[in-house]
N, C-alpha and C positions, 0 to 999 in steps of 0.2 A: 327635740333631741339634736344633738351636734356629731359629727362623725369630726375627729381626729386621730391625723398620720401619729403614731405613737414607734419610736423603735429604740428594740430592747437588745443591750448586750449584754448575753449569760457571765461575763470574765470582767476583764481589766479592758481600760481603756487604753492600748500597748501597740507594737507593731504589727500585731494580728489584727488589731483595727483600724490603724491611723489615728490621724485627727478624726473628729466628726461635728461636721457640719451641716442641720436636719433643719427644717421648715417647721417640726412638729413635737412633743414630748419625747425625751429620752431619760430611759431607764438606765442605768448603770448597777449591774450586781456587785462587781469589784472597786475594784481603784483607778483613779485618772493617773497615769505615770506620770514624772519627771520626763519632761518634753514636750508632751502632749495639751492641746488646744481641743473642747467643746463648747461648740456655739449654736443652740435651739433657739427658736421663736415663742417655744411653748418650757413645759417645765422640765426639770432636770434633778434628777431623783440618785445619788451613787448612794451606794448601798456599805463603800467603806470608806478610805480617806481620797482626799485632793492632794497630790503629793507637791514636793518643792520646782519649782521650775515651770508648772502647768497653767493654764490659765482657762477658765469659765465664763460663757456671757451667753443670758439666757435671758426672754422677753417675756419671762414666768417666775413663778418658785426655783428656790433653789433648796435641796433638801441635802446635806450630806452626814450619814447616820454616824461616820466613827469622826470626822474632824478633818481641819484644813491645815494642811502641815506644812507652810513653805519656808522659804531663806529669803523673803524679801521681795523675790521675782517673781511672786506667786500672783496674781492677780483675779479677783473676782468682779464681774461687772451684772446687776443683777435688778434686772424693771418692777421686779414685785417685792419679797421676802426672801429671805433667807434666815436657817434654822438649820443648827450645827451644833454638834456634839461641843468644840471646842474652835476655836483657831488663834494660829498661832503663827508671828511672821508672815503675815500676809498684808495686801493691799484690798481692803474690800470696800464698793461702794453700790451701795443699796438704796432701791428709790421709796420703797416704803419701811417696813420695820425687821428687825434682825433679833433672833431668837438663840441664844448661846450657854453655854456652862462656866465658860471662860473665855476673855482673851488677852493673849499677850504678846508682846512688843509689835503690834498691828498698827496697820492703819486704815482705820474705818472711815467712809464717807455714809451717813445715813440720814434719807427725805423725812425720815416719821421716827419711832424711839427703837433706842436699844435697851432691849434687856438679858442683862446676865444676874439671874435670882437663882437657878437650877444650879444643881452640882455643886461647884466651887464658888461659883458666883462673882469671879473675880475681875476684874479688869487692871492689869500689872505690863504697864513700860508702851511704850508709844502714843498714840493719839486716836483716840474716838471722839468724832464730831458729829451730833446728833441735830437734827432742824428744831424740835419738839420736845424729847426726853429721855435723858439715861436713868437706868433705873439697875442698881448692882448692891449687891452684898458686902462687897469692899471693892473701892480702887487705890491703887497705889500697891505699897509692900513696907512689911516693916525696915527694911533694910532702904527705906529713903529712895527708891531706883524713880526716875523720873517720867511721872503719865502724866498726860494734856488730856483733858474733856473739856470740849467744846461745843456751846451750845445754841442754836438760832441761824439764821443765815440761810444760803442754800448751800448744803454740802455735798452734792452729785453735781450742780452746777461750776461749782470751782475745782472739781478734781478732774471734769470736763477737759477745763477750760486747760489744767497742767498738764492732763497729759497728749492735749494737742499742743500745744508747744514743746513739749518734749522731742515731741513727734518730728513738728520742724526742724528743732537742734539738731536731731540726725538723718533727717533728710539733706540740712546744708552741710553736715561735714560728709554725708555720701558722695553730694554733688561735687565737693574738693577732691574727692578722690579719685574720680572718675575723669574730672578734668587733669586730674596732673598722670593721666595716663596717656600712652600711644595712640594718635589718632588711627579708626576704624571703625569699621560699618557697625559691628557690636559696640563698640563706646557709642558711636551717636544715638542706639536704637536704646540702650540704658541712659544714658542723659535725658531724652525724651520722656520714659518712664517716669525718669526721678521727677522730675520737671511738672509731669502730669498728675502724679499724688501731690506733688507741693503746690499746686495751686488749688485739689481740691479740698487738702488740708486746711488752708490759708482761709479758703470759703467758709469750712465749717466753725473753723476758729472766729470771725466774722460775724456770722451770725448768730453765735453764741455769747459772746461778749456785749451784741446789741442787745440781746434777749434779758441778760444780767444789768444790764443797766436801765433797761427799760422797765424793769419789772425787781427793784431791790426788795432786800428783806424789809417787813411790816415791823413797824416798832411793836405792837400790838402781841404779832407773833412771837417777838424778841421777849417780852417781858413777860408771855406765859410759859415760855419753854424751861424748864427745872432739870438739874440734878436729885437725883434720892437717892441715898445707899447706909449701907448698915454703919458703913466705919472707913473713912477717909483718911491715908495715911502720909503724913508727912511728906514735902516731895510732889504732890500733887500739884498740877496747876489747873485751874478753873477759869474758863471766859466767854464771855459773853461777846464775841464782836472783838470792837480795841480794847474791854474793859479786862483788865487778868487779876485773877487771885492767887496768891502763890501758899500755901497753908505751910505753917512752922511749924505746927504740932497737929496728935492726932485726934481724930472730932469724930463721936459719935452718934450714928442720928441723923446724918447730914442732908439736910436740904438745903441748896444755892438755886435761887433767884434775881431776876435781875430788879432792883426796885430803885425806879427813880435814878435810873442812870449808874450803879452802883450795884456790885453785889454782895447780896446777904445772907450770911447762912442762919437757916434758921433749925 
């Protein structure tokens, strides 16, 4: 048997709670607000939405029963699965497979496949990038709105790798700021600071870019990894790597593979 720290909050996750920050499973019966940060080692269960502004990183499942609702700024970071009513406007990157109703204008990074077959089944306006397999009902829209599915590669290793450089962009326009201030015992003790995340930033960036080069995508893997879905709509783009398929019209049926260097829908 195993004993695990588990902690349960009856409400929202709001200024009656803070952020939370747990070693062990968290339960959520409410909502994560607009603001608010949860980060567990284990898994992470809310019980209604993820709101816009908030952000999630769990070293387990992620369960969230009504949906992910953000404006762009929303971020989920997630070492196992994830299985979600819907999401929507979000950045999600998942190391094994993702279980959904819908999503739309997202951006997915996912190790293993995604599937949206439940509910709506939809995948409509931004980019899902799968290692393995997407698997949906429809992507795209009839109104032409334009979605990227992307297939093979590592796709938690390059969203890694973006948003530790990100990270540096504004760690150096921090450090610009900081130096065009008044010299004082607080400016040096914050330059220091900055100084000291941007080096260990710079490390992590480092040895993640060696690890991506030493260890590329398998052609092998590249050419079994597939698209399936009910009905692919105009507007769509499909790729495989540098190979892209851009679809003119709408195809039923749709299965894209990569064969022989080239993709084909069959």
């Amino acid at each position: 048997f195993q004993v695990k720290p588990v902690l349960d909050i009856d409400g929202d996750v709001d200024f009656s709670t803070g952020s939370i920050n747990f070693v062990g499973d968290v339960n959520i019966k409410g909502d994560i607000l607009s603001g608010f940060s949860v980060k567990a080692m284990g898994n992470v269960y809310v019980g209604g939405v993820i709101e816009s502004g908030s952000s999630v990183e769990t070293g387990g499942d992620l369960t969230v029963v009504k949906g992910i609702l953000g404006d762009g700024s929303t971020v989920i970071r997630c070492s196992r699965c994830v299985f979600s009513k819907y999401i929507e406007n979000a950045v999600i990157s998942v190391k094994e497979n993702l279980q959904t109703d819908c999503v739309v204008n997202s951006k997915v990074y996912c190790g293993g496949e995604v599937v949206v077959r439940s509910g709506r089944g939809s995948i409509m306006g931004g980019r899902v990038w799968a290692a393995s397999k997407i698997s949906a009902s429809a992507v795209g829209a009839k109104s032409e709105v334009r979605t990227a599915v992307a297939l093979g590669g590592r796709p938690c290793g390059s969203f890694e790798r973006d948003r530790l450089r990100r990270k540096l962009k504004e760690l150096a326009q921090e450090m610009e700021r900081l130096e065009s201030q008044p010299e004082s015992a607080v400016k040096g003790s914050l330059i220091g600071k900055v100084r000291m995340r941007s080096s260990v930033t710079e490390h992590k960036l480092k040895l993640l870019e060696e690890d991506l080069a030493a260890n590329p995508a398998d052609a092998k893997e590249q050419e079994s990894a597939r698209l399936e879905c009910g009905v692919a709509y105009a507007g769509t783009d499909i790729s495989f790597g540098d190979e892209l398929l851009r679809l003119r019209q709408e195809t039923h049926q749709c299965v894209a593979k990569l064969v022989c260097g080239e993709i084909v829908l069959m």
